[in-house]
N, C-alpha and C positions, 0 to 999 in steps of 0.2 A: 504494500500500500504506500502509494506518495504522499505527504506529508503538507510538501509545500506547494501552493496552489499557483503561486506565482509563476511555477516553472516546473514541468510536470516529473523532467529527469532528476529532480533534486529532491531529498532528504535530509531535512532539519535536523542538525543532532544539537546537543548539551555538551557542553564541555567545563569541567568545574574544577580538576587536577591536574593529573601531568598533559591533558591535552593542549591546556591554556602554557604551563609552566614550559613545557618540551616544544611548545610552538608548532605543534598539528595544525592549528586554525591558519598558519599564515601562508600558506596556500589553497587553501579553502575561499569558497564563493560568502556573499552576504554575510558577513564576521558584524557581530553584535553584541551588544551587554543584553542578556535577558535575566528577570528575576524568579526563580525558582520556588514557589512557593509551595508549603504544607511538607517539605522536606528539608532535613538538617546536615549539615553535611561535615561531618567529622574527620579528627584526623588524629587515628590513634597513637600514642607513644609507639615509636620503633618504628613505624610504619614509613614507607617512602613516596604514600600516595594516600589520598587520603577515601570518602564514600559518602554515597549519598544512601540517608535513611527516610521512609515514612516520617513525618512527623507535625501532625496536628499546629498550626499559629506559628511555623517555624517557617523562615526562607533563606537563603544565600543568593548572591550574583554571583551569572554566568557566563560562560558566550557561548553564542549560538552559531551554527556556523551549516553549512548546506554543502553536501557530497554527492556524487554520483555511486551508481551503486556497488562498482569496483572499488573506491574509497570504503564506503561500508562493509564491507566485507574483511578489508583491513584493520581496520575500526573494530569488527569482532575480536577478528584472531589476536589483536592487541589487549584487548579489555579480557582475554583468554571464555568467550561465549561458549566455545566447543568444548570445555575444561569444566562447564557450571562454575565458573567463578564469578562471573556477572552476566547479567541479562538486559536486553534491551525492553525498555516500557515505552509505552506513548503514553506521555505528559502534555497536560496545558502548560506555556508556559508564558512570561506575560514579558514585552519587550518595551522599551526604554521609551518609545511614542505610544504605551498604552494597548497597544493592539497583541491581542491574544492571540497566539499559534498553536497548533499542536508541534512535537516533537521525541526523538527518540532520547531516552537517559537512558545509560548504565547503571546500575543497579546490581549491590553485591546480592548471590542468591541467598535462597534457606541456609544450606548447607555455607556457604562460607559464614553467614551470619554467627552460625552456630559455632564454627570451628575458629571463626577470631574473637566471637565474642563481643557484639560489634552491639550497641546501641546506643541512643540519641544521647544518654548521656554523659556518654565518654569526652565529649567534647560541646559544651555548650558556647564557648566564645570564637567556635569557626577557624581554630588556628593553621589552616591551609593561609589564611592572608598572609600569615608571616611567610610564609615561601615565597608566594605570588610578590609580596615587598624588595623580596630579593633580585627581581628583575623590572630595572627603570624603562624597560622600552615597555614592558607590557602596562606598567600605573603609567604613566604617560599617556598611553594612548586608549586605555580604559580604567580610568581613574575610580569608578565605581565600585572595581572586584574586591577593593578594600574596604568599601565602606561596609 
């Protein structure tokens, strides 16, 4: 199913970790801050990346960014989909001029859930930003992923 209406070949994804930090997006089409809402997005000690969780009145900033479906397919085998290590959702998600999309997030599964031990609040102050702080081109040019 396509995602993004604008343009039939394209697939909205969410980028919230190392897609934004490793610079996935900057070859990528329609690169954007979107707000992620009802989900928290942790980042546990030891950890080298951080997750997104369900989570009720909670939201972080993202970017959003639109692939073709050779890209997606990359985009799995990187987030390890074929492993059950995470899974792709379709999410609302809401973008910086207001207008609501759908979109694909990654999403740790049951089973990893379980096996890291993984929830909301492990992390309530979002400390992915400090990472994201660590690179002045990306606050620069989407000054929001901080706030």
């Amino acid at each position: 199913m396509k995602l993004n209406n604008d343009c039939a070949s394209l697939y909205s994804v969410v980028g919230y970790g190392t897609f934004i930090t490793r610079g996935y997006w900057k070859d990528k089409k329609n690169v954007e801050v979107c707000l992620v809402k009802d989900y928290i997005r942790i980042f546990p000690s030891g950890n080298w990346f951080p997750y997104a969780l369900p989570c009720k009145s909670s939201s972080f900033y993202a970017l959003k960014f639109d692939v073709h479906q050779e890209e997606l397919t990359q985009l799995d085998f990187y987030e390890g989909v074929a492993e059950s290590y995470f899974e792709r959702k379709i999410v609302n998600i809401f973008l910086m001029n207001k207008k609501v999309i759908r979109a694909f997030l990654y999403l740790p599964t049951k089973s990893t859930i379980l096996s890291q031990n993984l929830t909301p609040d492990i992390d309530k102050n979002d400390f992915w930003k400090e990472e994201i702080k660590k690179f002045p081109e990306i606050i620069k040019r989407f000054p929001e992923l901080i706030l």
